[in-house]
N, C-alpha and C positions, 0 to 999 in steps of 0.2 A: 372443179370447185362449183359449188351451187352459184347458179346467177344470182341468187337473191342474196347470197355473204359477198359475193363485187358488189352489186349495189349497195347493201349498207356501208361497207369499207369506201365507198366513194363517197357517199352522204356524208358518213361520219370526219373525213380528212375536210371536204365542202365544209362544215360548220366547224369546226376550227381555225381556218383561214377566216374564215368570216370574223370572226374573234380575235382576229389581227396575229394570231400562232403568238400567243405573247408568251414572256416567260412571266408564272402568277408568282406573287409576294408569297412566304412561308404561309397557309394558315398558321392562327393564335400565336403569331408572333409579337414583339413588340417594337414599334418602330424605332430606329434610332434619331439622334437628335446633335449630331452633328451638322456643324455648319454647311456639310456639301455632303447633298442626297446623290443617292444613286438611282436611276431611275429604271425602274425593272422594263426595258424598250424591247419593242417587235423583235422576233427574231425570223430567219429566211422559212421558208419552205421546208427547206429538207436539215433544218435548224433542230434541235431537241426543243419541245418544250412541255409545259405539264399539262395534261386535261384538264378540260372544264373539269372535272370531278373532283380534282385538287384543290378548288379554291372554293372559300367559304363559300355559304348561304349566301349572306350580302355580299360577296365579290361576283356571282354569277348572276344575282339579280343586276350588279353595277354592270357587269359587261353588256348583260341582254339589253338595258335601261339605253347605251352609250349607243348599243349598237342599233337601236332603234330609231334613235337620234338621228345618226347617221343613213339612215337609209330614208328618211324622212327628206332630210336635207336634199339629200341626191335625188329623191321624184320631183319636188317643187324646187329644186331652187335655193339660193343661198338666204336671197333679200325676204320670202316668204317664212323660210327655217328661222332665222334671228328674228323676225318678227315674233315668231309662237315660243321661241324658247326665251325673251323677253319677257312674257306674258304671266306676270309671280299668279295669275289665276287660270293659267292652261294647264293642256290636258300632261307638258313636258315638267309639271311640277307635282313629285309625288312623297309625301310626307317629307324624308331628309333629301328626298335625291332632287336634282334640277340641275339644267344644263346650262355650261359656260361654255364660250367659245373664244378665239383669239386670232388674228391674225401670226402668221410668221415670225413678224418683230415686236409679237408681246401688246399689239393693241385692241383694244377690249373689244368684243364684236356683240358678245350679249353676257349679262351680268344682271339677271331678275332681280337680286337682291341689293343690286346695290347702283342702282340703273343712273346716277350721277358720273360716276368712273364709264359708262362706255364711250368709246374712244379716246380713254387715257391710256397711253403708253407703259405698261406696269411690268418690263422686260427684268427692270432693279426690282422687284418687289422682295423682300426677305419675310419671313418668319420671325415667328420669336425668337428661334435658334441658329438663326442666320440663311437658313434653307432659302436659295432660289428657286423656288420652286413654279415661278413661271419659267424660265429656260429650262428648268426638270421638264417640264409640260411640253414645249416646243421641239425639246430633244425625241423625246420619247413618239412626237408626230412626227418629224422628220423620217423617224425610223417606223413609220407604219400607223404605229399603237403601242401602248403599254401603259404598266401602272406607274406611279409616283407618291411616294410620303411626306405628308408635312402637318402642321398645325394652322386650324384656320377657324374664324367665326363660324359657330352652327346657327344658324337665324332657325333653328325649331327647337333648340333649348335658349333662348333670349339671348344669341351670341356669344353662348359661353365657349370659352377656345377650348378646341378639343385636336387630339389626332384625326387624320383626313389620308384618305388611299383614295386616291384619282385614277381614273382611266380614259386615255383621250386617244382618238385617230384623228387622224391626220388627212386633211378632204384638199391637197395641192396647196394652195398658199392662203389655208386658214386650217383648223382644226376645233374640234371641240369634244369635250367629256361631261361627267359629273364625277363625284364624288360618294363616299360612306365615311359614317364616322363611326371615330371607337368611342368613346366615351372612356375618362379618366376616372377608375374608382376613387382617388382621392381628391377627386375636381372640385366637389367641395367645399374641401378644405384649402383650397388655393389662396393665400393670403392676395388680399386688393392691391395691396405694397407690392407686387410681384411682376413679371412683365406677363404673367397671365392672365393674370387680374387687372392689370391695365388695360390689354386688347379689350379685354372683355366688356369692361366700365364705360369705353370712349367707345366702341363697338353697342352698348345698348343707347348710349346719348348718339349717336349716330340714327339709328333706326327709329326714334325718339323724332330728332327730326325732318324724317324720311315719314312718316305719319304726320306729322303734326306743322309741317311748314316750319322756313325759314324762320319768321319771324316771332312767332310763337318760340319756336325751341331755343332763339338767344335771347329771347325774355327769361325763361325758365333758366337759362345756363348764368343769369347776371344776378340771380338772387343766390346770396353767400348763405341763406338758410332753407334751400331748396333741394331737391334729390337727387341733382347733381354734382351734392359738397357732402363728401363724406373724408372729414379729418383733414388731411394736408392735400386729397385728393380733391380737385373743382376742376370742370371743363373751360377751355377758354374756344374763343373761335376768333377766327383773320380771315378776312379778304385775299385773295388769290395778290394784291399789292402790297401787307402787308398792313393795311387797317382794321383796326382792335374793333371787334363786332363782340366779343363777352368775354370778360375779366373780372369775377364777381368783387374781389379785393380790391380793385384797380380800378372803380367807376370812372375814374377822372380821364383815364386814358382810352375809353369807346371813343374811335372815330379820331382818333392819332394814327398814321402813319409811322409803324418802328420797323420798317421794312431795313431799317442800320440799326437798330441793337445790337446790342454784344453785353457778352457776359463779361468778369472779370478777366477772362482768357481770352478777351476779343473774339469768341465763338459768336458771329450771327447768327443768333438762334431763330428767329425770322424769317431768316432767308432758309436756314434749313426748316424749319417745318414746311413753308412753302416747297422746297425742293421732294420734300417728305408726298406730302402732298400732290403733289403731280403727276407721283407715281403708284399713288391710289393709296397709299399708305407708308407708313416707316417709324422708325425711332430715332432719337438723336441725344444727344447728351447736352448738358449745360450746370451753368450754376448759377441760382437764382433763389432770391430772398424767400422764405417760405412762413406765409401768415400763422402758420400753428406753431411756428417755433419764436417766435417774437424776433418777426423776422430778418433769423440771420441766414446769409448766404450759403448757401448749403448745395451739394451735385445731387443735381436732378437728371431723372431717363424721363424722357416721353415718350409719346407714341399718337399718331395725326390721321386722319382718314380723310381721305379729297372729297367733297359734296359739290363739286361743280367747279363755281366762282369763288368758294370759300371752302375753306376747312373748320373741321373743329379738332381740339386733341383734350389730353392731359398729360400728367406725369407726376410719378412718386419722387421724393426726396429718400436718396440712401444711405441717408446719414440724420439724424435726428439728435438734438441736443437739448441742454438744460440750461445752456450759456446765455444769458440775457443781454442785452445792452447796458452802455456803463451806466453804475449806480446813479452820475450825474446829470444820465439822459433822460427821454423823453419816452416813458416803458410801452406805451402805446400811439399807436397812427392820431387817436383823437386827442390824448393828449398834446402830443405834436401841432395839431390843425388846432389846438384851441389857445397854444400859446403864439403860433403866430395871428393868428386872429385879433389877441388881446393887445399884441402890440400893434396891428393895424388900426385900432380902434385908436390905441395910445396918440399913433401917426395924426390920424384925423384930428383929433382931440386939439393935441400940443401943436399944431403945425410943420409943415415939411422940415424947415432947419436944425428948431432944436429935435425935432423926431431922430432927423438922421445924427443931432449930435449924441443924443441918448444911445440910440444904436451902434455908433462906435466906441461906446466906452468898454474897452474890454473889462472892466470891473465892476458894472451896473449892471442893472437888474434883467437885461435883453441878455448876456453872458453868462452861461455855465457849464463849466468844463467843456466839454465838446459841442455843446447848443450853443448856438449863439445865432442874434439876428442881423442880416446880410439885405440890404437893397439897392437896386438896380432901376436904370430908367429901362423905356421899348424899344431904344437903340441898342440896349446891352453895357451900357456905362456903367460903371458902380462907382454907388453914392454911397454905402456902408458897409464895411467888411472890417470890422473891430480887430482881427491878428494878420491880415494883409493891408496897413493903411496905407503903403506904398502902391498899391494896386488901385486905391481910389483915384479915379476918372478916365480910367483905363476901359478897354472896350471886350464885353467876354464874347461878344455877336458870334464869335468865328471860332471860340474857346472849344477844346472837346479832350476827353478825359481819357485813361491810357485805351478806351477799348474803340477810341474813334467818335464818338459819339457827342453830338451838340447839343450841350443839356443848357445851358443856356438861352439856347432857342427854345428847349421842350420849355419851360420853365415859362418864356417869355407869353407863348402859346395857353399856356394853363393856365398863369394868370389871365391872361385877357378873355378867357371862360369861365372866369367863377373862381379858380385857385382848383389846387391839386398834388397830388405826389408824381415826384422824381426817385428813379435812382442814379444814380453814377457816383463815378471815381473823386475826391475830393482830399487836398491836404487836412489833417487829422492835429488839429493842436493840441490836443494830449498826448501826442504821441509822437512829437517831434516832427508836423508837418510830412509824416509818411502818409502817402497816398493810399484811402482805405474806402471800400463800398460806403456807400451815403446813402439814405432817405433823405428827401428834402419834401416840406411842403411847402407853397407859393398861395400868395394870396396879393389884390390890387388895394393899392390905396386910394387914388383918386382921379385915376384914368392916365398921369403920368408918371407915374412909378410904381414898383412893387417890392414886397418885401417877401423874403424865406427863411426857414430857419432847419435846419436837419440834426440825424444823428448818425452815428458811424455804425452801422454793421457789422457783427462777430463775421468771422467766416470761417467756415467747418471742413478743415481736410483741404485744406486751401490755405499758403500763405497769403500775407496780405501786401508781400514789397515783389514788386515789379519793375 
């Protein structure tokens, strides 16, 4: 045989290994979207696998790009390599491509784009379609190199979620890759309702304010007529403790502590978005009052991205209604705030006794059908409750409603800030004293009492007896 065909058959088998001998993903295939990827992992030496010549355009650019990475790493250094692959303006970030890396157990080592999450632990991370595809990643470096499929933010089409093919090697007890994206020809048309359209939405209010500072971006995230509210869709943001930093509906509650919410299911939604949260991102389910629907109770998906010490998320409602509140109630929040208001002025006016006798008259003018006005001292006594008068002078301090939750302390709190809305669980006198979702708004009288008054809640796909 000619020396010079050994040498290239040496070269040629040399630059394959270097390439991790992986086995490539079909070209022009499509990925699937099962919850549990398979991850195309290194295969041996004397292993089959396909040539470079097999794999796309952009798969051969992804390998050269990964493997470059990697041998970057390996001349300087690990702390020197994460420093530059950090760097969303080095030389390791090239129009889509850019390097991420991880420890073993899933923790973040460099992450240009999203440079709050490194060293968050993101081992649980899912997809939209339930894909772990950070253990897809880890498996596949365990085993050398390989590719892996999932859907993920492009931060060079404004984070619109797209399919993503990774390729990672595996450097002893960290690893790192980059990715290509495919792009969805009908991504489009992805409705915002959608959990694509959600990534995407809290994924650009992410970057938003990843640019623009903390404080700046939950300004912009608290105005209910800002580019953050579109429809049933608004960003909210929490403290890594669980205090309300933007709630555009909900001003009253910035800077409350609901780290114990619960839904009507007693789902802690709170605590899981924090949970969500910590691992750099997630979804979760709940049910919760929805302001475009005069709002009733309705299941909500979110979805939360970690920014450090805070998150922010949103989430759609997947059920939407025409059901209003009863004819008898109170059809808006301001309505609600302006009839207790009127009776706090009443309070002031008539003075505390006959105020409060006014207030328990269940057949006067503070009563109707399901409204009715209720007052309390800042011990939590109640001094008027018109269809509980047994319950007057009884103490709700410690009270809490079927999902755990002490709304009578929120309540106590809001008043002594100005007044505000509640929700929770409360017996329903139109309805035979069944415990049903509540709004309630709060407001002080005279620095020793206060008064509320609410309305009961439709709820959507949801019974309401528990």
């Amino acid at each position: 045989m000619d020396p010079r065909h050994s040498l290239f058959a040496i070269l040629l088998i040399a630059a394959l290994c270097a390439a991790g001998c992986t086995t490539a993903p079909p070209a022009n295939t499509t990925p699937t979207t099962t919850a549990t990827a398979t991850p195309c992992v290194a295969c041996g030496v004397n292993s089959p696998s396909n040539p470079l010549a097999n794999l796309t355009v952009d798969e051969q650019r992804l390998v050269a790009f990964v493997n470059e990475a990697a041998a970057y790493a390996k001349s300087n250094g690990r702390e020197t390599a994460l420093t530059a692959f950090n760097n969303r303006n080095g030389s390791f970030i090239r129009r889509d491509l850019y390097v991420f890396a991880y420890d073993m157990n899933g923790t973040v080592l460099a992450l240009p784009f999203q440079p709050e999450i490194v060293g968050t632990n993101r081992s649980g991370a899912v997809d939209l379609n339930g894909v772990a595809y950070i253990r897809d990643a880890i498996t596949a470096a365990r085993n050398g190199s390989g590719f892996f499929r999932y859907h993920y933010p492009n931060p060079a089409r404004n984070f619109t979620v797209e399919q993503k093919t990774s390729y990672v090697i595996g450097l002893g007890d960290w690893f790192l890759g980059a990715g290509v994206y495919t792009p969805d020809p009908v991504a489009a048309t992805v409705p915002l309702r959608s959990r694509a359209g959600l990534v995407t939405f809290v994924e650009q209010a992410a970057a938003y304010a990843r640019a623009n500072g903390k404080d700046r971006a939950i300004l912009a995230f608290n105005d209910p007529n800002g580019s953050f509210v579109e429809d049933d869709l608004y960003v909210f943001a929490y403290d890594m403790n669980g205090t309300t930093l933007a709630l555009p509906f909900q001003h009253e509650l910035i800077g409350v502590n609901r780290s114990d919410a619960a839904d009507i299911r007693g789902t802690k939604f709170i605590k899981a978005g924090v949970s969500a949260a910590q691992n750099g991102s997630g979804f979760y389910e709940l049910r919760y009052p929805n302001p475009a629907d005069g709002y009733a109770v309705e299941p909500k998906t979110c979805y939360v991205v970690g920014m450090g010490d805070w998150y922010i998320g949103s989430g759609y409602y997947s059920a939407r209604t025409n059901t209003s509140v009863n004819s008898s109630a109170m059809s808006t929040k301001e309505e609600l705030a302006t009839f207790v208001e009127k009776a706090a002025a009443h309070a002031r006016a008539r003075g505390r006794e006959p105020a409060l006798g006014d207030f328990n008259n269940r057949t006067g003018p503070f009563a109707s059908g399901d409204v009715y006005v209720y007052a309390l001292d800042y011990n939590g006594t109640a001094l008027a409750l018109p269809f509980q008068p047994d319950k007057i002078g009884m103490s709700f301090l410690n009270a809490t409603d079927s999902t755990g939750q002490y709304y009578t302390r929120v309540e106590i709190e809001l008043a002594r800030n100005g007044g505000g809305f509640v929700y929770y669980d409360y017996p329903n006198p139109d309805h035979s004293m069944a415990s049903e979702p509540k709004m309630s708004y709060v407001q002080d009288v005279d620095g020793r009492y206060w008064i509320g008054a609410g309305t009961s809640l439709p709820v959507v796909n949801e019974t309401a007896t528990r």
